[in-house]
N, CA and C atoms as a LAMMPS dump frame, in Angstrom:
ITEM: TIMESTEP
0
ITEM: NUMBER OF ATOMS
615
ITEM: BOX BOUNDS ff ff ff
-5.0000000000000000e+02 5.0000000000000000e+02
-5.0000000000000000e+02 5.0000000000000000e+02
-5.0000000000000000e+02 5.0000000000000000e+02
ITEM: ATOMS id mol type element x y z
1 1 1 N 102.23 333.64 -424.587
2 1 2 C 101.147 334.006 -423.677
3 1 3 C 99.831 333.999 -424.435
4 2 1 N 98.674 333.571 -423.727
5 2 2 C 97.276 333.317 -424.219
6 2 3 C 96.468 333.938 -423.793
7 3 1 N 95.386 333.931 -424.164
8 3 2 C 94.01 334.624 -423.491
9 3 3 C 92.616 333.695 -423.144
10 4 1 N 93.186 332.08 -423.565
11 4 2 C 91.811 331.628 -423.482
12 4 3 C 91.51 331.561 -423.882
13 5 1 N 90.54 332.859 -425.047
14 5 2 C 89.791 333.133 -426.238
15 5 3 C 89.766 332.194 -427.252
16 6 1 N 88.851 331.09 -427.744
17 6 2 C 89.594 330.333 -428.671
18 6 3 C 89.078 330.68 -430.033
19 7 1 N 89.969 330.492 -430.889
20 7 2 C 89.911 331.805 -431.957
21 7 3 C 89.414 329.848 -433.43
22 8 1 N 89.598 329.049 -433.22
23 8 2 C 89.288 327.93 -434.07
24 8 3 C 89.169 326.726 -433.364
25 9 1 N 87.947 325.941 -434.15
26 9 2 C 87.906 324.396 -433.622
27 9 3 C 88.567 323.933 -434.829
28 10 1 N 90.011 323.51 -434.488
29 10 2 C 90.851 322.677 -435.458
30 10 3 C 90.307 321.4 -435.604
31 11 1 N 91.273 320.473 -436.465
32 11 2 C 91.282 318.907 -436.335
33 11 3 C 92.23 318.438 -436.689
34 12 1 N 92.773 317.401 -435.58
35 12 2 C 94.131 316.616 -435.808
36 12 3 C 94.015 315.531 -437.15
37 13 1 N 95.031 315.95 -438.206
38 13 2 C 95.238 315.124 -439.659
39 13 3 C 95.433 314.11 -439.459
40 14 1 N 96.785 314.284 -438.397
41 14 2 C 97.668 313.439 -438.24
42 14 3 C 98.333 312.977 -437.367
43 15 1 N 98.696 311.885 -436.879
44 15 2 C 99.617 311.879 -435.463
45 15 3 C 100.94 310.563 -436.02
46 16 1 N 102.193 311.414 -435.707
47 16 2 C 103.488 310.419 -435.73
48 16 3 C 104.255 309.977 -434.973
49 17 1 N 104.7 309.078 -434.437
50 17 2 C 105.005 308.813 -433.025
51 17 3 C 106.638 308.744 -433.642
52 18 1 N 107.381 309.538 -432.884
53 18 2 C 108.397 309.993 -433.059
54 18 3 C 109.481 309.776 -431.838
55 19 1 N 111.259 309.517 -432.502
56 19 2 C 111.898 309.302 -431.078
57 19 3 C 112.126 308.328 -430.46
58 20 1 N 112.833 307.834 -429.502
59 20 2 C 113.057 306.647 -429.085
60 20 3 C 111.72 305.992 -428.563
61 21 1 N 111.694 304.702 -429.055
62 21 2 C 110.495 303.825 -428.909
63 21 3 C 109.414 304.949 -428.736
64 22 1 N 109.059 305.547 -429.704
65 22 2 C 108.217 306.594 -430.131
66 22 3 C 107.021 306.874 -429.249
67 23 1 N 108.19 308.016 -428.224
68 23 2 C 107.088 308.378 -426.85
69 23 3 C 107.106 309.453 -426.572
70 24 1 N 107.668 310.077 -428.248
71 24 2 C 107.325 311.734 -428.202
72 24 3 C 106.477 311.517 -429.838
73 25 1 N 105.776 312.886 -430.255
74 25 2 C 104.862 312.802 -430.938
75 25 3 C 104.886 314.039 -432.371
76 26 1 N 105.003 314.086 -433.535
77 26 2 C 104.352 315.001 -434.275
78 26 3 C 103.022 314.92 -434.719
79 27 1 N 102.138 316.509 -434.269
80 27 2 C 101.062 315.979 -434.853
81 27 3 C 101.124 317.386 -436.044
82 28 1 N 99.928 317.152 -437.214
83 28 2 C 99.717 317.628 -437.701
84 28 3 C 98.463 318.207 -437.842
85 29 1 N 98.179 319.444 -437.605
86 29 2 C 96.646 319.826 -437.122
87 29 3 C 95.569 320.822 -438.332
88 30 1 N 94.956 321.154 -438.936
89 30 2 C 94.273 321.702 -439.82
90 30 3 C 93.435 322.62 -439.257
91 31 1 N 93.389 323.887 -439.308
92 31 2 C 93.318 325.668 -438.818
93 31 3 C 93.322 325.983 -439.422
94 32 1 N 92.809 326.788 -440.801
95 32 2 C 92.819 327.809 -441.457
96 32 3 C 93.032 329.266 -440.751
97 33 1 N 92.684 329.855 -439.877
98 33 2 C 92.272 330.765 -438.92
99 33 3 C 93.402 331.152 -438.601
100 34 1 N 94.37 330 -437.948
101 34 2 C 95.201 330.141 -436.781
102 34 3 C 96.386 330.279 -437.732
103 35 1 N 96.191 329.586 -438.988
104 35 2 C 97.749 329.122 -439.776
105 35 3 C 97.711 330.498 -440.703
106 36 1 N 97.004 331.313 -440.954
107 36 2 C 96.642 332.707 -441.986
108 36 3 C 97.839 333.491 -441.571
109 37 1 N 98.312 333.391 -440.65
110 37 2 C 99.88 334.257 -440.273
111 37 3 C 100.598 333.56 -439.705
112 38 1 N 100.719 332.383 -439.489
113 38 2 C 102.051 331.556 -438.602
114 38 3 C 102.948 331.733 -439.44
115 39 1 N 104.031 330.954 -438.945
116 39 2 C 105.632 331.002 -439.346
117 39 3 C 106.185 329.978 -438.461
118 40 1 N 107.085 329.429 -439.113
119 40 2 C 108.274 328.471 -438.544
120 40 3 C 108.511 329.076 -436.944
121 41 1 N 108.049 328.343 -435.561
122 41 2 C 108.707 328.872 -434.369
123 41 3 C 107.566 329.62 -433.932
124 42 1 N 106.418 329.85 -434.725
125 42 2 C 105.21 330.662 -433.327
126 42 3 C 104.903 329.705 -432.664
127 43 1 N 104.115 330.466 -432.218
128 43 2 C 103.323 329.468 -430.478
129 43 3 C 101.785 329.162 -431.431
130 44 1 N 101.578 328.616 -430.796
131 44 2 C 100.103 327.92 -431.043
132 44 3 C 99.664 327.099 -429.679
133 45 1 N 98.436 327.769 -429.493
134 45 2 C 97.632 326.449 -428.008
135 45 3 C 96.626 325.626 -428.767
136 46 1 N 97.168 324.235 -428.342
137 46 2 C 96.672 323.374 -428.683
138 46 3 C 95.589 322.731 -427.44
139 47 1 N 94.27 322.579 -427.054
140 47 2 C 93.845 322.314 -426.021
141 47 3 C 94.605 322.771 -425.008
142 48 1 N 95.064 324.334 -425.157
143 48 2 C 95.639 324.822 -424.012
144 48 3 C 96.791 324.328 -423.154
145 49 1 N 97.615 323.531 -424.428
146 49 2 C 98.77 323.195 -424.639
147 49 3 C 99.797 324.506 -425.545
148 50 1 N 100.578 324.884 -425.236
149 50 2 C 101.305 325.776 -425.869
150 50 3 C 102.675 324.951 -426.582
151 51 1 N 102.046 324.977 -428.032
152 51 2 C 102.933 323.932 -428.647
153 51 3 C 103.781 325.33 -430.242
154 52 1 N 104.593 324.949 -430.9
155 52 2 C 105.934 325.675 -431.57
156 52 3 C 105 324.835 -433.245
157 53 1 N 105.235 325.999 -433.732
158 53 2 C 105.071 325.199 -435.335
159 53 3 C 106.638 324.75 -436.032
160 54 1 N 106.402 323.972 -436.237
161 54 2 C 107.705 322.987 -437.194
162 54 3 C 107.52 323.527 -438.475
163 55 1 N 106.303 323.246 -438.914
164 55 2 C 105.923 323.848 -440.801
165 55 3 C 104.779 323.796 -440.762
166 56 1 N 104.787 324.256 -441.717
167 56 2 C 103.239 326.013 -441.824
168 56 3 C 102.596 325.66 -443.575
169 57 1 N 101.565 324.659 -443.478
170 57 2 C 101.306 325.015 -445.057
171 57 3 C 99.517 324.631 -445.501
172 58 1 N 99.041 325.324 -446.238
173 58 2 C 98.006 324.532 -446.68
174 58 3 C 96.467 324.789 -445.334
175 59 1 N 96.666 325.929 -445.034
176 59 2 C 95.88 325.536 -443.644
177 59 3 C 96.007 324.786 -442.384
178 60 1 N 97.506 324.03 -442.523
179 60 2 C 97.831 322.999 -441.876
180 60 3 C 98.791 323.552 -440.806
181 61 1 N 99.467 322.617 -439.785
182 61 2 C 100.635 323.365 -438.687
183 61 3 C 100.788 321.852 -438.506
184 62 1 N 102.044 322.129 -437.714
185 62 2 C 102.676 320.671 -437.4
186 62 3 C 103.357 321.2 -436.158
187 63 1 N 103.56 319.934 -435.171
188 63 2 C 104.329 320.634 -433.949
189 63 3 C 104.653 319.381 -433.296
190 64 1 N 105.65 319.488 -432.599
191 64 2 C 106.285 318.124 -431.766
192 64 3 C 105.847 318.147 -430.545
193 65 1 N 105.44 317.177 -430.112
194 65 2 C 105.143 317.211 -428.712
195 65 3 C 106.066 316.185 -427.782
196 66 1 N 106.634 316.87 -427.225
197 66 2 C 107.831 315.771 -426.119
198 66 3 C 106.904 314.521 -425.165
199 67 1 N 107.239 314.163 -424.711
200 67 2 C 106.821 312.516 -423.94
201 67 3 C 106.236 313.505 -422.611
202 68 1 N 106.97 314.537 -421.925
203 68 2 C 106.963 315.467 -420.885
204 68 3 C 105.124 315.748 -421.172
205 69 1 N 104.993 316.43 -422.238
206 69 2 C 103.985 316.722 -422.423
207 69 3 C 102.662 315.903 -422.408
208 70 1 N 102.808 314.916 -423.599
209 70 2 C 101.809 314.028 -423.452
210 70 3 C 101.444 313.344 -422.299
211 71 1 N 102.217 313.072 -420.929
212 71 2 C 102.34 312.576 -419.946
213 71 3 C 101.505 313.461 -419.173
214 72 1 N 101.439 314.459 -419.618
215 72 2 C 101.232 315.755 -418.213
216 72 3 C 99.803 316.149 -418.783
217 73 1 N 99.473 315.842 -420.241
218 73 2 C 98.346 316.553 -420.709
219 73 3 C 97.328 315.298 -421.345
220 74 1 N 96.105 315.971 -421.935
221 74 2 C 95.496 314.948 -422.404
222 74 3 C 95.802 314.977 -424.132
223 75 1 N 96.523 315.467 -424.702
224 75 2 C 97.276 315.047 -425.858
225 75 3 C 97.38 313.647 -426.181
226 76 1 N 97.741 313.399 -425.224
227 76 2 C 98.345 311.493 -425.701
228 76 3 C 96.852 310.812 -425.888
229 77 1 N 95.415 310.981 -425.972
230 77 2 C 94.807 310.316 -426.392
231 77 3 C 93.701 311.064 -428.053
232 78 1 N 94.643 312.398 -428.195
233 78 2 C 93.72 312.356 -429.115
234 78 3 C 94.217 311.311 -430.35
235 79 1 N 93.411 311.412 -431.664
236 79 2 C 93.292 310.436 -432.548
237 79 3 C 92.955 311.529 -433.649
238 80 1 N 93.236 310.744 -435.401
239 80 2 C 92.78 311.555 -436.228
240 80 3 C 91.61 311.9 -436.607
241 81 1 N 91.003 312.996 -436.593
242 81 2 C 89.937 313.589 -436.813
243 81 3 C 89.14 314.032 -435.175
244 82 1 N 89.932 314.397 -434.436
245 82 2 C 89.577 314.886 -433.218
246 82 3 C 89.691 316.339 -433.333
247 83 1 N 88.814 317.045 -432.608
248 83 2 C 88.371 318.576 -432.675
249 83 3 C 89.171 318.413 -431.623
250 84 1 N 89.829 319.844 -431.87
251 84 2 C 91.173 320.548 -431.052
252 84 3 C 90.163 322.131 -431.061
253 85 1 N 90.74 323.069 -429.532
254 85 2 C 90.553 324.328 -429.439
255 85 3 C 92.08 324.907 -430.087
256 86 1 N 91.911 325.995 -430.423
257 86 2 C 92.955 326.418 -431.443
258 86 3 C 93.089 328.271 -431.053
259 87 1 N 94.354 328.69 -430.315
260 87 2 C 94.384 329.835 -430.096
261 87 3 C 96.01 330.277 -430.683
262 88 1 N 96.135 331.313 -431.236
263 88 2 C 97.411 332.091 -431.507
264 88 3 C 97.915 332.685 -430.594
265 89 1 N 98.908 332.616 -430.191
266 89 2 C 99.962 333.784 -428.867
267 89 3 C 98.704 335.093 -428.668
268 90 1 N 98.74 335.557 -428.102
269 90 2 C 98.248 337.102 -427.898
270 90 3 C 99.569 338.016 -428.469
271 91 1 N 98.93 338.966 -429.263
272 91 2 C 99.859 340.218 -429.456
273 91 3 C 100.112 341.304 -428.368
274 92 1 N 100.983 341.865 -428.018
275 92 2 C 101.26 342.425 -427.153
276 92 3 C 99.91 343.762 -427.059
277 93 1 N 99.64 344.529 -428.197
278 93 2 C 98.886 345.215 -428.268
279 93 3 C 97.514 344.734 -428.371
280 94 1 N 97.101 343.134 -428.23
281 94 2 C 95.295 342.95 -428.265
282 94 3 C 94.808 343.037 -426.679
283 95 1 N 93.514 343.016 -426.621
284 95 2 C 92.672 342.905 -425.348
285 95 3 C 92.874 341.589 -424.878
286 96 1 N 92.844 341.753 -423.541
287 96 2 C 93.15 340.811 -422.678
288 96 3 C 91.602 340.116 -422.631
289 97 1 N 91.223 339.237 -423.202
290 97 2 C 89.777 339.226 -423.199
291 97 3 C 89.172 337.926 -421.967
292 98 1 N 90.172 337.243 -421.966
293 98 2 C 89.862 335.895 -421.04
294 98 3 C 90.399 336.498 -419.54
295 99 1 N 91.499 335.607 -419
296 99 2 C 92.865 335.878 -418.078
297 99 3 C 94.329 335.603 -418.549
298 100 1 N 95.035 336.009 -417.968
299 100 2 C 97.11 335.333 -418.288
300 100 3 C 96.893 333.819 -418.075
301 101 1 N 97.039 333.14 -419.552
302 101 2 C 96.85 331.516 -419.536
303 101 3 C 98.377 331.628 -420.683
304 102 1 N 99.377 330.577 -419.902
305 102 2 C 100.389 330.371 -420.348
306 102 3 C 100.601 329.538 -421.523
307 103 1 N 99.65 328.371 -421.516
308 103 2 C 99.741 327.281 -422.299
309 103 3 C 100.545 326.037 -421.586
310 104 1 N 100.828 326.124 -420.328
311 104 2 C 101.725 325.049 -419.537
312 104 3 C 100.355 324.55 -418.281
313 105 1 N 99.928 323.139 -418.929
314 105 2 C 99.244 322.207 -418.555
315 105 3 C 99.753 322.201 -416.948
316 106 1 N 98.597 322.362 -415.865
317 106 2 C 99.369 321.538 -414.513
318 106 3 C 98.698 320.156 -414.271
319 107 1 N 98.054 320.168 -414.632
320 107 2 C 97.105 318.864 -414.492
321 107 3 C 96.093 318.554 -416.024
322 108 1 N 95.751 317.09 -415.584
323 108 2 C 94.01 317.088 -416.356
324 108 3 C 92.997 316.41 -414.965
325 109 1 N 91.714 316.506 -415.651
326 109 2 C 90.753 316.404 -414.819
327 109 3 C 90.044 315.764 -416.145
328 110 1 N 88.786 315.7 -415.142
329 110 2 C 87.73 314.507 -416.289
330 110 3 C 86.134 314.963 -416.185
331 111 1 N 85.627 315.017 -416.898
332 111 2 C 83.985 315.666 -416.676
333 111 3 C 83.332 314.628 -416.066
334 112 1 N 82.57 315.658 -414.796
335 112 2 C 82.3 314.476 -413.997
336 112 3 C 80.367 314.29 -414.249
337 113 1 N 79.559 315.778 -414.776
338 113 2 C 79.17 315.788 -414.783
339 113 3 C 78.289 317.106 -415.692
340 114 1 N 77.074 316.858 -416.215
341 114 2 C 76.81 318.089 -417.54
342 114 3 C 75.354 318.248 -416.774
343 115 1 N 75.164 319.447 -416.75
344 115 2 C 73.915 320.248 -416.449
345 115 3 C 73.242 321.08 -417.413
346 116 1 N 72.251 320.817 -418.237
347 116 2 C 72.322 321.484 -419.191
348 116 3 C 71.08 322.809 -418.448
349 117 1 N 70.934 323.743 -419.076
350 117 2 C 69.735 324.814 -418.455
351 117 3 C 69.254 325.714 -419.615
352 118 1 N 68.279 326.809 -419.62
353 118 2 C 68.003 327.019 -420.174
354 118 3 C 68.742 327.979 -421.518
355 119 1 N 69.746 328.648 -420.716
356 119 2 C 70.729 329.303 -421.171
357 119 3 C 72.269 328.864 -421.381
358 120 1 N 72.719 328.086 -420.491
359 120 2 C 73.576 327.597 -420.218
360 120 3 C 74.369 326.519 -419.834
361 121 1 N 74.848 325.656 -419.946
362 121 2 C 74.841 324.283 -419.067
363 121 3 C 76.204 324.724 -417.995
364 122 1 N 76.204 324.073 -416.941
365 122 2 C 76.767 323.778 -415.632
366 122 3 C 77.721 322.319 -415.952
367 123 1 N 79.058 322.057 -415.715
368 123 2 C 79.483 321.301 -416.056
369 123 3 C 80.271 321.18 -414.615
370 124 1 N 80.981 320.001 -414.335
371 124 2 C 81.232 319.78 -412.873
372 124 3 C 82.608 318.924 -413.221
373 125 1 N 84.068 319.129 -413.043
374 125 2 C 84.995 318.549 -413.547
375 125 3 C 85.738 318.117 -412.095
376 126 1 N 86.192 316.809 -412.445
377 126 2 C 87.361 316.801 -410.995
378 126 3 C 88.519 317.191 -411.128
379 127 1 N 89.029 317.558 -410.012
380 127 2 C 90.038 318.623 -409.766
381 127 3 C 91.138 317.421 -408.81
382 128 1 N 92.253 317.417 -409.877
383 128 2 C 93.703 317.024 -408.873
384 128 3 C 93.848 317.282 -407.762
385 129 1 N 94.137 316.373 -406.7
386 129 2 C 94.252 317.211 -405.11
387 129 3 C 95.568 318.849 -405.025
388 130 1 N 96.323 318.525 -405.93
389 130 2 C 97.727 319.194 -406.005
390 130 3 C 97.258 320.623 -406.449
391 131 1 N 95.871 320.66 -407.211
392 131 2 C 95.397 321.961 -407.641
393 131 3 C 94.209 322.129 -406.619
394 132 1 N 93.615 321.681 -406.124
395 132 2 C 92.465 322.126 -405.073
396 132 3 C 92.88 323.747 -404.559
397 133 1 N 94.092 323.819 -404.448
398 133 2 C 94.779 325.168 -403.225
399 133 3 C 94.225 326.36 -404.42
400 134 1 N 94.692 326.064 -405.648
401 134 2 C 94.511 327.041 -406.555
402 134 3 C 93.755 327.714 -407.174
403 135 1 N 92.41 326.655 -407.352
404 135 2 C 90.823 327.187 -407.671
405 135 3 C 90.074 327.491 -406.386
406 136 1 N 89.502 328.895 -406.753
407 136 2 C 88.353 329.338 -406.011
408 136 3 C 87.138 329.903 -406.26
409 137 1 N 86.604 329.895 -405.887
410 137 2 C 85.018 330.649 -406.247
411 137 3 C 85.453 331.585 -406.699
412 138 1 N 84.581 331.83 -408.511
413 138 2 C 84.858 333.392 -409.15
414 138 3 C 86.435 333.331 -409.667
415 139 1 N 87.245 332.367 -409.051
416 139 2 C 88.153 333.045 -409.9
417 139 3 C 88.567 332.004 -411.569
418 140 1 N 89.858 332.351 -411.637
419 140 2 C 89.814 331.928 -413.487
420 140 3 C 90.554 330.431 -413.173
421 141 1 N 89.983 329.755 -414.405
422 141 2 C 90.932 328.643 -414.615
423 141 3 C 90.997 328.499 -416.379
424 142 1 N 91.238 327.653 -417.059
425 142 2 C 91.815 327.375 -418.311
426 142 3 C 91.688 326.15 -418.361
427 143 1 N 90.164 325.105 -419.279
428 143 2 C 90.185 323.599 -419.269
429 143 3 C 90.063 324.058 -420.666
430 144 1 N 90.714 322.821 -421.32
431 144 2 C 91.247 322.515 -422.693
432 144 3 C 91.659 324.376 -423.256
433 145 1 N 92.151 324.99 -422.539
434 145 2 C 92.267 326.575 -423.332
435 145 3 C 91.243 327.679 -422.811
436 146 1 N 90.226 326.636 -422.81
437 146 2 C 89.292 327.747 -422.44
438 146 3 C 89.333 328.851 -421.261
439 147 1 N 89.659 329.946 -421.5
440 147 2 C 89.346 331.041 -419.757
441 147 3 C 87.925 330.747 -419.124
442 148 1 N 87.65 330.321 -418.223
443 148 2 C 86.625 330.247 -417.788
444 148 3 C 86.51 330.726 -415.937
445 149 1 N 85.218 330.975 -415.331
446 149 2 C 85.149 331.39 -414.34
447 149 3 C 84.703 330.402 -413.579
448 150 1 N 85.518 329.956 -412.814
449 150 2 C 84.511 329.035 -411.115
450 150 3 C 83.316 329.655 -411.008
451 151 1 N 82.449 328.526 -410.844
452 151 2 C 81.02 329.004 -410.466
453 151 3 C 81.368 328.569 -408.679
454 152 1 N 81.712 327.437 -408.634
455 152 2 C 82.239 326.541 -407.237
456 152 3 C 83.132 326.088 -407.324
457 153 1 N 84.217 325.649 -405.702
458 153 2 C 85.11 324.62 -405.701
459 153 3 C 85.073 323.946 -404.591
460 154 1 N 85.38 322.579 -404.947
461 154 2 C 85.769 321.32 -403.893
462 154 3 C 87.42 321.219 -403.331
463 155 1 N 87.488 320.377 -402.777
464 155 2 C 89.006 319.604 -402.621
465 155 3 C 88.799 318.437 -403.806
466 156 1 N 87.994 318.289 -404.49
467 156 2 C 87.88 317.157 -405.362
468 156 3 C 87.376 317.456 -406.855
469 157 1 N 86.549 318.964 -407.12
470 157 2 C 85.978 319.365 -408.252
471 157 3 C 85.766 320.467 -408.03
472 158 1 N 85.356 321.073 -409.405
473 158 2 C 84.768 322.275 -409.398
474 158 3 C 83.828 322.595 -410.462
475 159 1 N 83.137 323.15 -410.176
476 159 2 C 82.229 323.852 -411.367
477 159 3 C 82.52 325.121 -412.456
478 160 1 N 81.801 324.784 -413.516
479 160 2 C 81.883 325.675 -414.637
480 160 3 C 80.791 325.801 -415.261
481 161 1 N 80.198 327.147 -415.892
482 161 2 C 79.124 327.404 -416.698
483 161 3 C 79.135 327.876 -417.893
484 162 1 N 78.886 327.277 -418.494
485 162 2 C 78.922 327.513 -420.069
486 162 3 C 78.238 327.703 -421.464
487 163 1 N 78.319 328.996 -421.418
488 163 2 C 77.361 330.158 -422.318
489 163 3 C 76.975 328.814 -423.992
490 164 1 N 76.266 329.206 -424.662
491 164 2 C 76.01 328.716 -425.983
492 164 3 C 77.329 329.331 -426.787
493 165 1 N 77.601 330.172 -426.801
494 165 2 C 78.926 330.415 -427.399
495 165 3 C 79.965 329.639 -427.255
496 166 1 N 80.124 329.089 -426.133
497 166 2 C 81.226 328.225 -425.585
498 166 3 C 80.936 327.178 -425.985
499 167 1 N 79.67 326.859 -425.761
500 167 2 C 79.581 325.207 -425.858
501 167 3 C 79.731 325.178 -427.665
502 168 1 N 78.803 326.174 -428.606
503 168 2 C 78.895 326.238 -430.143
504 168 3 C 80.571 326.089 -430.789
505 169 1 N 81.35 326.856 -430.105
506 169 2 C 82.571 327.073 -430.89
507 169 3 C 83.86 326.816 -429.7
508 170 1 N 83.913 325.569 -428.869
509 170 2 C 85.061 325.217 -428.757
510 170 3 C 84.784 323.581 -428.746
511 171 1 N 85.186 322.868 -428.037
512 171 2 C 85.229 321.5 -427.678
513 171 3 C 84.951 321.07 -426.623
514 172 1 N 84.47 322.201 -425.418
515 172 2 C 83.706 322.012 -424.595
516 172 3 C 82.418 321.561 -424.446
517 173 1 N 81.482 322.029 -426.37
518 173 2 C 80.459 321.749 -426.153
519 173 3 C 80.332 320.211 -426.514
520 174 1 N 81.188 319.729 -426.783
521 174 2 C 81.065 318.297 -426.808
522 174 3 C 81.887 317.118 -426.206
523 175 1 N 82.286 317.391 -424.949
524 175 2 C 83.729 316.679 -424.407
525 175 3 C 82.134 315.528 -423.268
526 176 1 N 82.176 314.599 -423.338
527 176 2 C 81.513 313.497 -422.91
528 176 3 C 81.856 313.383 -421.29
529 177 1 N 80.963 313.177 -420.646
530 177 2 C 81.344 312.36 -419.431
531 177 3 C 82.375 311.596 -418.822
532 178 1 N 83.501 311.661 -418.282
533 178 2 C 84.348 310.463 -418.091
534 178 3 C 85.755 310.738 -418.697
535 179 1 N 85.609 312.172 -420.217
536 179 2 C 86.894 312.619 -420.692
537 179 3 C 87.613 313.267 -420.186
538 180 1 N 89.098 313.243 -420.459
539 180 2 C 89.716 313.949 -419.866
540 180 3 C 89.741 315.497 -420.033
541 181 1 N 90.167 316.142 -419.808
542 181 2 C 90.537 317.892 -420.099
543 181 3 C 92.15 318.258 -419.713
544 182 1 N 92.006 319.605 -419.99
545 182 2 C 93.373 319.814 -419.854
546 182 3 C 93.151 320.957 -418.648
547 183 1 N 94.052 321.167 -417.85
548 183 2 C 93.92 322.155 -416.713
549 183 3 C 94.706 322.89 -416.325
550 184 1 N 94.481 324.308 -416.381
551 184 2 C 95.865 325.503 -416.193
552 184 3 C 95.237 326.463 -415.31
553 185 1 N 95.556 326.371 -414.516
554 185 2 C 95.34 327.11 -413.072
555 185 3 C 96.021 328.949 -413.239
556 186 1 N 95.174 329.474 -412.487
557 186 2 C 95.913 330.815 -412.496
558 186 3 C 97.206 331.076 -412.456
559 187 1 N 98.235 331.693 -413.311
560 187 2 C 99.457 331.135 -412.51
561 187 3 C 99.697 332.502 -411.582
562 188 1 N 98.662 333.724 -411.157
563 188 2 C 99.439 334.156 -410.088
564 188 3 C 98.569 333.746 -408.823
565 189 1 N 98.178 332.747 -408.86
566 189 2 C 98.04 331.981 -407.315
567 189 3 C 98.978 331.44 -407.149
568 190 1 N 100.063 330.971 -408.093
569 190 2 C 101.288 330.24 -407.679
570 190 3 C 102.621 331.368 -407.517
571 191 1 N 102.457 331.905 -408.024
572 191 2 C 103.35 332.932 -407.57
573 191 3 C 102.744 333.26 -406.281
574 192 1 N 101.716 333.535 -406.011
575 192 2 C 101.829 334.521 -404.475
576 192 3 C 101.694 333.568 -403.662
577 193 1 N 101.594 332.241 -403.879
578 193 2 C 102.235 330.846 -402.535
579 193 3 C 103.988 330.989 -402.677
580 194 1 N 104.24 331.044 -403.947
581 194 2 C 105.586 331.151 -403.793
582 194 3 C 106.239 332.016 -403.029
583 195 1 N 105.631 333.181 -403.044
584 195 2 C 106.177 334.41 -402.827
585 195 3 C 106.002 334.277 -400.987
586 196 1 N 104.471 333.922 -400.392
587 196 2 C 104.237 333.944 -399.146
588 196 3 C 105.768 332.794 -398.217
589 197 1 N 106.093 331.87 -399.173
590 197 2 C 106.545 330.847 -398.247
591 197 3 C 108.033 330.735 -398.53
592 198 1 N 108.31 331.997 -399.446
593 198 2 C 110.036 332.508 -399.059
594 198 3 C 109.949 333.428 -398.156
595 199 1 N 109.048 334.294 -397.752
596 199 2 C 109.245 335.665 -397.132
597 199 3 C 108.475 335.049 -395.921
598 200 1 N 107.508 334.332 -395.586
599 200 2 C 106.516 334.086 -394.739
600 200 3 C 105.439 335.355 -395.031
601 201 1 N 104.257 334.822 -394.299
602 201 2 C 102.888 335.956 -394.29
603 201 3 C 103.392 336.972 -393.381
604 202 1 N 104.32 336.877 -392.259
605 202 2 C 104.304 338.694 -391.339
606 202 3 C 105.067 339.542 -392.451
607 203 1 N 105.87 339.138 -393.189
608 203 2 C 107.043 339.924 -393.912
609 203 3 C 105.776 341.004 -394.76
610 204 1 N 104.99 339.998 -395.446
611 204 2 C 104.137 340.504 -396.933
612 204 3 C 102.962 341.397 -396.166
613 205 1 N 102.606 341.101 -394.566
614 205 2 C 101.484 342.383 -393.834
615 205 3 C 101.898 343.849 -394.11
């Protein structure tokens, strides 16, 4: 379990294409921050990918990424020397500082558009039709890791605003026009569709 919070801007060392006709992946990523207490088997979010360390050394982490994944996320195009957001599990006892972000990608989306302002820039991403139900005004979503708040939503996009902090210290402040992102939706909007359409809406009045 995550918070969003991204605690390092990593960078991918390395990438090994691993597995039958190599369409699963090890990468090897460089964190000082994040790797200062790992161990064989923690969690690590990788662009808000929740990926397992293999081996732990040197500032470094390594982690496999299945075909499942790269398929579902924007993983499959980074390259070496690409800035990664970099978060550790949450401890049971820290502050909840973002929202409940799992590390399980439902989509990506692509920046459709950058607003910069005096304080802040406005960024405008498209949104999968399959997630439209899930974002709403004000509430949370998770692109590349990040917790962030809807400013707006479409059936086609939504908006995001983003402090100098954000843009300084993740990979938001530099993700281009046209790139992809990674996208993790609240997951208790999916629970309470789940929940409405076993019981129906009179049961839950």
């Amino acid at each position: 379990m995550f918070t969003g919070i991204v605690e390092e801007l990593g960078e991918v060392v390395a990438i090994a294409h691993v597995g039958p006709a190599g369409q699963a992946a090890r990468l090897t990523i460089h964190g000082p921050t994040v790797t200062a207490d790992a161990r064989h088997g923690d969690s690590i979010a990788v662009n808000g990918v929740c990926l397992t360390v293999t081996e732990c050394a040197d500032g470094r982490f390594a982690a496999d990424v299945m075909k499942e994944t790269l398929d579902r996320s924007s993983l499959g195009v980074l390259t070496p020397g690409s800035p990664v957001n970099l978060e550790r599990a949450a401890p049971v006892s820290g502050r909840l500082g973002g929202h409940i972000v799992q590390g399980h990608v439902d989509g990506t989306g692509r920046v459709l558009e950058r607003v910069p302002g005096a304080d802040w820039e406005t960024v405008r991403i498209a949104l999968p039709a399959d997630l439209a139900r899930y974002v709403v005004e004000k509430g949370s979503i998770a692109v590349d890791g990040v917790s962030l708040t809807v400013v707006a939503a479409a059936d086609d996009a939504f908006t995001v605003g983003l402090i100098p902090t954000t843009l300084d210290l993740t990979t938001l402040g530099r993700t281009a026009i046209g790139q992809p992102v990674n996208l993790e939706v609240d997951v208790l909007a999916k629970y309470v569709e789940r929940l409405l359409g076993a019981t129906g809406r009179e049961t839950l009045r």
